[in-house]
N, C-alpha and C positions, 0 to 999 in steps of 0.2 A: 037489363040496364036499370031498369025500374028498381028493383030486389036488390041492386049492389047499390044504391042510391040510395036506399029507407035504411036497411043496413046499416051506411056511413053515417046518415045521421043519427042511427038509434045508437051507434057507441060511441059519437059524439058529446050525446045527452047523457048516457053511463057514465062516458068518463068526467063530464062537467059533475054530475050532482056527486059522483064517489070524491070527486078531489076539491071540490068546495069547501073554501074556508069558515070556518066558525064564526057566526054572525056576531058582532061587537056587544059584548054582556052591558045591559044597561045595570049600573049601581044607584044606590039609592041612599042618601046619607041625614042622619038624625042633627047633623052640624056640619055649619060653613068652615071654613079654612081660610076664608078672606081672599083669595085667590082670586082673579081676572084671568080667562082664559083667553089667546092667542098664538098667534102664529107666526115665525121668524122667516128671512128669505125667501120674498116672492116676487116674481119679475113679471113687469107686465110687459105692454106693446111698445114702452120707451124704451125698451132695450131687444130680448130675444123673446119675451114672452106674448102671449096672444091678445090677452085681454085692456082694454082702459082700467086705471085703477078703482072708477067709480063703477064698473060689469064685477072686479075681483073682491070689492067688498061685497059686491050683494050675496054673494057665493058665503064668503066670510058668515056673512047675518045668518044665511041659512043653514048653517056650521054650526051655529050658536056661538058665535066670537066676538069678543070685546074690542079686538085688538091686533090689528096687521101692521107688519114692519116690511114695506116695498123694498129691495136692492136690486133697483138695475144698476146694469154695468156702465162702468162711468169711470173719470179721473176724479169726480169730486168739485169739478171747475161749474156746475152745476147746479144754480142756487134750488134748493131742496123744497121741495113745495112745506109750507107751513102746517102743523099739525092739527089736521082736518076731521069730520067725525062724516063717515059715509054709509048709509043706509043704516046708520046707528051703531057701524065698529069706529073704532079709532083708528086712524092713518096714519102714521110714523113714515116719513120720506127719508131713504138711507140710501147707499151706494159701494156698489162688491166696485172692487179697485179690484186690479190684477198687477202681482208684483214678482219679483223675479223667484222669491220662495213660495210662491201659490196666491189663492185669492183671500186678500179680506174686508168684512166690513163693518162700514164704517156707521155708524147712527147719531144723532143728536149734536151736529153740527151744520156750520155755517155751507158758501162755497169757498173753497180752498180760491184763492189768491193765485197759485199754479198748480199747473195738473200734477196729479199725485199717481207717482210710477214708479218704476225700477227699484233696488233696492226693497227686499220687505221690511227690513230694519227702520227705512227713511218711511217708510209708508206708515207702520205703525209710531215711531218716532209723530210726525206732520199730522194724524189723524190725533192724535191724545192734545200735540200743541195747539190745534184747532177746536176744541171741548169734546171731541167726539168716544163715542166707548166706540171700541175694536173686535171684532169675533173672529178667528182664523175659520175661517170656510173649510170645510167636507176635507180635514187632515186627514183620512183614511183612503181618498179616492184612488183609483185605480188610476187615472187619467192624471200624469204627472205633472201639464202644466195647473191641473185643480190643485193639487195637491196642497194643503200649507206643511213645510220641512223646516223656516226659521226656529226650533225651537229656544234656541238662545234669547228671543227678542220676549221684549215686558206685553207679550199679549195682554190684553183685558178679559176675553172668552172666548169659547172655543166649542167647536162642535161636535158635540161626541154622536150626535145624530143627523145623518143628509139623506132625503130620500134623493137625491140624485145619485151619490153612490150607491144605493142599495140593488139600482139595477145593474151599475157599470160592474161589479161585482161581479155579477153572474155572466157578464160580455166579455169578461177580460180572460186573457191565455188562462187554462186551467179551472175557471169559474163554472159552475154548474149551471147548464141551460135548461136542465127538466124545470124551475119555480117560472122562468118567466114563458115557455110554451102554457105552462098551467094556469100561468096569469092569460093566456091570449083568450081563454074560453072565460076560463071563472070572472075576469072583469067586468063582463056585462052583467053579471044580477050580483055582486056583492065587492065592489069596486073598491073601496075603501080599505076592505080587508085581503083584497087583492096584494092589495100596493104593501101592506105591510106583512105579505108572507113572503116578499124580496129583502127584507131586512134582515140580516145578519151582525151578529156582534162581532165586536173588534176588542179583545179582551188586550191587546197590547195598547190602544187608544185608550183604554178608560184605565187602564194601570200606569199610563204616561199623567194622567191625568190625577188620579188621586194619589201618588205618589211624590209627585215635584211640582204641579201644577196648580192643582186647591190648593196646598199649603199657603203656595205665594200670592194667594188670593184671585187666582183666573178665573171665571165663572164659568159652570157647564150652561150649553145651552143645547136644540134643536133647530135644524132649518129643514125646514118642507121645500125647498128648491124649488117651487113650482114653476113653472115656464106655460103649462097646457099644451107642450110642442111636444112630441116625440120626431127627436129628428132621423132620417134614414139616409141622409148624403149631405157631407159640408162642399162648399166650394173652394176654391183654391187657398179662399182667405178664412177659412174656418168660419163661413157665414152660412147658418142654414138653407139647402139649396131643395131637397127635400122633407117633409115633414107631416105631421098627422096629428092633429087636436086630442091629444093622446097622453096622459090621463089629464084627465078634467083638472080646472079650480074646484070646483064644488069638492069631487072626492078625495084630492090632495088635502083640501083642508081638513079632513075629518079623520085622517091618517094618524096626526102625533100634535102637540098641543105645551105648549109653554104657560103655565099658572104664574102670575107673579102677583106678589101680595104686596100693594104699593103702602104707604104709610098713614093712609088716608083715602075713604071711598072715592071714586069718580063720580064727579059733581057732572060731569059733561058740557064744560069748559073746555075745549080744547088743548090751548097752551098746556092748563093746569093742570091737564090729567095727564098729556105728555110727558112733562116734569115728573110727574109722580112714580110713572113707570122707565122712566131712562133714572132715578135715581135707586129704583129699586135693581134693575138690569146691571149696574155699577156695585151696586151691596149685594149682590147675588140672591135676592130674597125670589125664589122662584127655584121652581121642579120641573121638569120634562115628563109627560106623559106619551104612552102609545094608547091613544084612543079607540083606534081598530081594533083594540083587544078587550080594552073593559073602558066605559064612560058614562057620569061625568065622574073625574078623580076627587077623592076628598084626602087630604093629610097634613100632618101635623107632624115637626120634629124641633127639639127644646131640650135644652142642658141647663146644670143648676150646680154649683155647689156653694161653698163659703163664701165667693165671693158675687151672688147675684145668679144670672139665669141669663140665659140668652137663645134666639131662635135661629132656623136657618138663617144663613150670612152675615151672621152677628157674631160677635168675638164674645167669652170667656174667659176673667182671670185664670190665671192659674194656684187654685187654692184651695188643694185636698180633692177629695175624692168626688167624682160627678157624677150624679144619678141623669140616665139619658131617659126621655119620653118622646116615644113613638107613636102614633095614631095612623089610620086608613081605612078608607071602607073597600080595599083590596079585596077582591075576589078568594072564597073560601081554598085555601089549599095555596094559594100563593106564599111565597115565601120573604121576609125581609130580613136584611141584612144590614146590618152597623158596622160603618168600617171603620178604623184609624189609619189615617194618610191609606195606602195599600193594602191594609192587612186586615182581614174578617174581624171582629171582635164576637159576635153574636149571631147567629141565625135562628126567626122564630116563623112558624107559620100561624101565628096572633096578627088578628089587624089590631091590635092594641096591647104594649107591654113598657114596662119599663126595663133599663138595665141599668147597672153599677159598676163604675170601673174607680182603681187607684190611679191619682194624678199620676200620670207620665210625660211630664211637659209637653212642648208645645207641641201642640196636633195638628189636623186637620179633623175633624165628624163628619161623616154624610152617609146617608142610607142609599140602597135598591130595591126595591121590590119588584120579583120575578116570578116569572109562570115555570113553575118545575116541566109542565110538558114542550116547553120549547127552551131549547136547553141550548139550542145555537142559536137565539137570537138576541136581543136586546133587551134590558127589563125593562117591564113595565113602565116603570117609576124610578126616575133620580133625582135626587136632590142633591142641592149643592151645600154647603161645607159650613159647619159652626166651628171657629178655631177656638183654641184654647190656648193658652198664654200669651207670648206678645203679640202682641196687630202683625201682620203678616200682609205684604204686598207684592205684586209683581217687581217694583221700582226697585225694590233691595236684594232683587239676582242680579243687578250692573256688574260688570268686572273691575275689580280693582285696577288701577293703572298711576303707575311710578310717578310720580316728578320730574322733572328734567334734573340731572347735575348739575347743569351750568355748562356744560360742552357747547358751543354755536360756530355756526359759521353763517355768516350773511351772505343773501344770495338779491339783495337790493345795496346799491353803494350811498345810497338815500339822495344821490343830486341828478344821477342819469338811469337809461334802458340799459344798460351795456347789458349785454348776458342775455339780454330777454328780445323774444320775437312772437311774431303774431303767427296763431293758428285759428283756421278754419276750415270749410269743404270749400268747393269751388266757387256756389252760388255766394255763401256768408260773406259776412265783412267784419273784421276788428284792427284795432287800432291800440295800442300803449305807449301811453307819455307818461311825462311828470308834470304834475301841477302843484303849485304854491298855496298850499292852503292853511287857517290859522295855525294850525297845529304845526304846521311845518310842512315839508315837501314828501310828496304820496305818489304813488302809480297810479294812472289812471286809464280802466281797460273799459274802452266803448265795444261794442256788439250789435248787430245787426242779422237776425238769422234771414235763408231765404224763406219766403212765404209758401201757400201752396199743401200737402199733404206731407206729412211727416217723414220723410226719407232719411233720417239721422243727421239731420244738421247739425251745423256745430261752430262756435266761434268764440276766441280766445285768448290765451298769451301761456308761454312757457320763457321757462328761465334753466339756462344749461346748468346742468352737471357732471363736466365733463372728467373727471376724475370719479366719477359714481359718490355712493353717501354712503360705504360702509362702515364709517366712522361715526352714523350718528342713526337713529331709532325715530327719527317723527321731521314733520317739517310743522311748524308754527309761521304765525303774521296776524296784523290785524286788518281785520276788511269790515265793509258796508255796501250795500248798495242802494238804487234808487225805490226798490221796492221789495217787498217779501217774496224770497224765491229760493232757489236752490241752485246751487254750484258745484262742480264737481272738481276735486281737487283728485290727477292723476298724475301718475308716473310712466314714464317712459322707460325700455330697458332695450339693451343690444341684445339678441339671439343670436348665438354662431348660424353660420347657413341657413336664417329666414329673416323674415321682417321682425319689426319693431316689436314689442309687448306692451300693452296699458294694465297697469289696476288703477282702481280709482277707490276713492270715499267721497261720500257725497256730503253736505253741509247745509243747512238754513243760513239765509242771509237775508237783512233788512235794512231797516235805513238806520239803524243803531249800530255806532261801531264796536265790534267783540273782538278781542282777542282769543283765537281759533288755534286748537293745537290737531293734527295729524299725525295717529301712529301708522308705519308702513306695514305691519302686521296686521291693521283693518283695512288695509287695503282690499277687495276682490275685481279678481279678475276683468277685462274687458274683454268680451268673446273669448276665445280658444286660446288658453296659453300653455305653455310647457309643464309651469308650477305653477301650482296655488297660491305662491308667494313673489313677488319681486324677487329677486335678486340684488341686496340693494349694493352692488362689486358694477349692476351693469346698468344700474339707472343713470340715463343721461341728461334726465332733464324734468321738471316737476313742474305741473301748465295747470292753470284756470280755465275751465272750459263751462260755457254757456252749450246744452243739447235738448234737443226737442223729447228727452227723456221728463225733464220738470220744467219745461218751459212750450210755447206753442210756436208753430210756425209762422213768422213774421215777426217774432217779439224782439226788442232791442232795447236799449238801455244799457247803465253807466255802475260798473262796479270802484270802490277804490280800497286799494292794499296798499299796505305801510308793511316797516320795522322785518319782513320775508327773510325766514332764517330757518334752516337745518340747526337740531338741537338731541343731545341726548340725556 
């Protein structure tokens, strides 16, 4: 027993040292890059993760990091602790929302006024109206409520790195389990480099990325996800019920590393340093590194022609021909890469070169630099995008949308309810009148949700259509209410042989009164419907609803709609 026991451990210890990963190359560099090293996406004990935020700095410090951005999970309703400096890193207070196209978050703003939910369109939409920059969290995750899929919506940044996916990868149907058994040994004597031989590349993420993405100005980023939880059982409610202090802060932080090069040193002013890096994080001036592979990073990327120079995240006329300048103290044999928008331009294995290209209007530039021996994994080194001709934004993918003709039909007689009735659930309460106000006479819809835990409350007013709307394309009105919130403006439809069907759009609404127009093509879906679309042959009815989707429970208050009309 003895002899089958020393055995087991003595090919234990073979297989740990044969399959140990290569210890992090320290580099050594003769020039700064201006850079500030940190870390995106880390949850402490106010949400799923282990730690106080003042225990995850000191990990941070001993990282050697400038610079952490906390997101627990949250609706945003959340006043954001103020920008703090903890054991000598910086503290950025942020918040991962979960919305119905995956998670994202949110940094450098206030507390939202109402929780911020459903819809990931409405979420990023309410997070930019509130000053906040946006990241789509872990787009490649295996785990489809992570997942972000809106790719329609004006993200701000997006992450082409999550160590959280890195392991769900290898959990998921099909995924290879030989890296993370190998991670079970080798994590105890080189942990850091553990973690990042579960990282695999996503060459269709970062070609969504440099293809349609950089151009319109989305920032690449990384998130370290850390939690320090590995969980082994949820409960009913998908709440950790199971788990194991498993991998560290400490070695999380040492894994992959965000450089951003603010526009001006940190003075260690808090506020001001904050500023300096949420306007850099907005201008994309900053690179992703894998640090468990070579660290600390040094580099440099820079365009020039006729009309001026510019660095990373900085725009370029468009004016003749550009000489690009590359720099790094990347590891000998490494190789970089210059791309346009998608497409190679260059591969050198120089930590330092220039190249020349003929204007080809507006681009996007950004480099990689990659280790030729891991050939399935992620480089090294990204940098985010020098554009060349016009300024380029996320804002200018909106979709075009028509005008009205002039087709209406009024669905308010402007002196009575006729037509219109109240909805709610059992517990709610609402009510619609008319009131006389300067402007003239308006509808006025009170609301009352019930209190309590969020069970899909809901309270409102609808107004029939009982001839359906296939004569017209959007429903228009103007509204207000008593405070800033959100409204959902849906439709009802007949189904032969089952119940009703909703889609809904959702809306901002404040005490300023807007004229609101709704196309029924932006409608989606409420829960399970037949089609993707209305039917609008079977809509019978178009309602205002107050739900504990952007509002909380117990909340009440006074919306008022005027001029309610179908329009094509």
């Amino acid at each position: 027993m003895a002899l089958a026991t020393a055995a087991l451990v003595a090919a234990v210890v073979v297989f740990t040292v044969v399959e140990l990963p290569s210890r992090s190359s320290g580099l050594e560099s003769s020039w700064s890059d201006g850079t500030v090293p940190g870390v995106l996406h880390i949850h402490t004990n106010r949400s799923d993760g282990l730690s106080t935020p003042d225990e995850v700095a000191a990990a941070a410090a001993k990282a050697g990091l400038k610079f952490l951005v906390f997101t627990d999970h949250g609706d945003a309703t959340r006043q954001p602790d103020p920008p703090t400096y903890r054991s000598g890193v910086l503290c950025l207070d942020g918040v991962e929302i979960s919305t119905s196209g995956g998670h994202y978050i949110a940094v450098g703003m206030g507390a939202s006024p109402y929780p911020l939910a459903g819809e990931s369109r409405d979420v990023v939409d309410d997070v930019r109206r509130l000053g906040g920059f946006g990241i789509a969290a872990h787009p490649d995750s295996p785990k489809a409520e992570l997942r972000w899929t809106d790719w329609d919506t004006h993200i701000d940044g997006v992450e082409l790195l999550n160590a959280d996916t890195s392991w769900r990868v290898h959990t998921a149907p099909g995924g290879a389990r030989f890296p993370l058994i190998r991670g079970l040994f080798t994590y105890l004597i080189r942990p850091s480099e553990t973690i990042a031989t579960l990282f695999t590349d996503s060459p269709e993420l970062r070609a969504r990325w440099g293809e349609t993405l950089a151009p319109n100005g989305v920032v690449a980023v990384a998130g370290a996800d850390a939690h320090a939880k590995l969980v082994l059982l949820d409960d009913k409610a998908g709440n950790p019920r199971y788990w194991l202090p498993f991998p560290g802060y400490q070695p999380s932080l040492r894994v992959l590393s965000v450089h951003v090069r603010p526009s001006a040193p940190l003075s260690g002013d808090a506020a001001a340093d904050a500023a300096l890096l949420l306007k850099a994080f907005r201008g994309g001036q900053l690179y992703t590194a894998m640090d468990a592979w070579a660290t600390p990073p040094a580099f440099e990327f820079s365009a020039s022609n006729a009309s001026g120079s510019a660095r990373m995240g900085e725009h370029l006329g468009d004016a003749g021909p550009i000489s690009f300048h590359v720099r790094s103290n990347a590891p000998a044999a490494y190789l970089t890469t210059v791309w346009r928008d998608g497409q190679a331009m260059t591969e050198r294995d120089l930590p330092e070169f220039r190249f020349d290209t003929p204007s080809a209007g507006d681009a996007a530039y950004w480099v990689t630099i990659r280790d030729p021996r891991r050939p399935s994994s992620p480089p090294w080194l990204t940098s985010n995008a020098i554009h060349v001709g016009a300024t380029s934004t996320a804002q200018a993918r909106s979709p075009a949308r028509g005008p009205s003709t002039g087709s209406t039909l009024s669905l308010f007689d402007g002196h009575s309810t006729a037509g219109w009735t109240r909805e709610s659930d059992s517990g709610s309460l609402s009510t619609i009148d008319v009131v006389q106000m300067i402007a003239g006479i308006e509808l006025r819809l009170r609301y009352g949700l019930t209190g309590g835990s969020p069970v899909g409350q809901y309270a409102g007013a609808a107004v029939e259509t009982s001839h359906g709307v296939g004569d017209y394309d959007r429903v228009a009105f103007t509204i207000r209410g008593e405070h800033p919130m959100r409204v959902s403006i849906q439709v009802r439809a007949e189904v032969a042989n089952a119940p009703p069907e909703r889609w809904q759009r959702s809306i901002y609404v404040d005490a300023t009164e807007n004229e609101r127009s709704v196309r029924f093509d932006d409608m989606r879906p409420v829960g399970v419907t037949h089609t993707p679309r209305a039917i609008l042959e079977a809509i019978r009815a178009v309602m205002f609803i107050v739900d504990t989707t952007n509002s909380k429970p117990g909340a009440s208050g006074r919306i008022w709609i005027k001029n309610v009309r179908l329009e094509r």
